[in-house]
N, C-alpha and C positions, 0 to 999 in steps of 0.2 A: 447549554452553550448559547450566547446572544449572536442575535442575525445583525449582520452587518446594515447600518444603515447605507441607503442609496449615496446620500451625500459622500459617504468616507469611504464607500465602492470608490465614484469618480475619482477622488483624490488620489487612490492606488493604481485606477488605470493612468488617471494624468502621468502619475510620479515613474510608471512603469515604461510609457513611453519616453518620455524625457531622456529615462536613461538609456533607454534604445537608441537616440540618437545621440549621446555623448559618446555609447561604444562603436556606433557605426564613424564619427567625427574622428575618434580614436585607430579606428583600423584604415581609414580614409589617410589618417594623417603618417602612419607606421609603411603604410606600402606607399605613397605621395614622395617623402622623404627619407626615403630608405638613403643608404650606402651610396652617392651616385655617379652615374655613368656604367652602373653593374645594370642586374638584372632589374633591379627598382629606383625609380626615383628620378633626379637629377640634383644635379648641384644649384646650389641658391648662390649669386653672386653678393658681392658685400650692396648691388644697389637694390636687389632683393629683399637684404635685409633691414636697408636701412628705409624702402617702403613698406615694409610689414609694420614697425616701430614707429612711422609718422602715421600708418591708419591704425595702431592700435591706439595712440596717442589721443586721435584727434576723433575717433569712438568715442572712448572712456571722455575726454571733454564735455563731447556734444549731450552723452548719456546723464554727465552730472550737474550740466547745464541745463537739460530739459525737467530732470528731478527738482533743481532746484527753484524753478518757475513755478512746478505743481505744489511748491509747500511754500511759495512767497505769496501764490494765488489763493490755497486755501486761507492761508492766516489773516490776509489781507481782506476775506471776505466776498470776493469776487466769485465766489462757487456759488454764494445763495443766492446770488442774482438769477439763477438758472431754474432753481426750485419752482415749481408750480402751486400758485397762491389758492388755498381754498379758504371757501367761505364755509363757516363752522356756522 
């Protein structure tokens, strides 16, 4: 049997935690927004929802706007400017 490398450990505890927080995100979200005005939750009014969907909006924007810097920056050649110059 091969011994797990160190490297692909961390990636398993990475990946293990990640999904501890999508289920914790998920059980947050099932008791948050239950049935409401019952025993969980409350009700979302329509201005609720319609600020959920202008920050989900304006997230996913800002998110593929700053992606899209980082590969107009790499192409553009603006990264090597960063690199530290040695003398061979």
């Amino acid at each position: 049997m091969k011994a797990v490398k160190p490297r692909q450990a961390g990636a398993w505890i990475v990946l293990a935690v990640l999904v501890a927080f999508l289920c914790a995100a998920i059980a947050f979200m099932v008791v948050g927004w239950g049935p409401g005005e019952g025993e969980r939750g409350q009700e979302m009014s329509a201005a609720g929802y319609v600020a959920m969907v202008l920050g989900i909006i304006v997230t996913l924007a800002l998110g593929m706007g700053l992606m899209a810097l980082v590969f107009y920056s790499n192409r553009e050649g603006h990264d090597q400017d960063s690199e530290l110059k040695r003398d061979e």
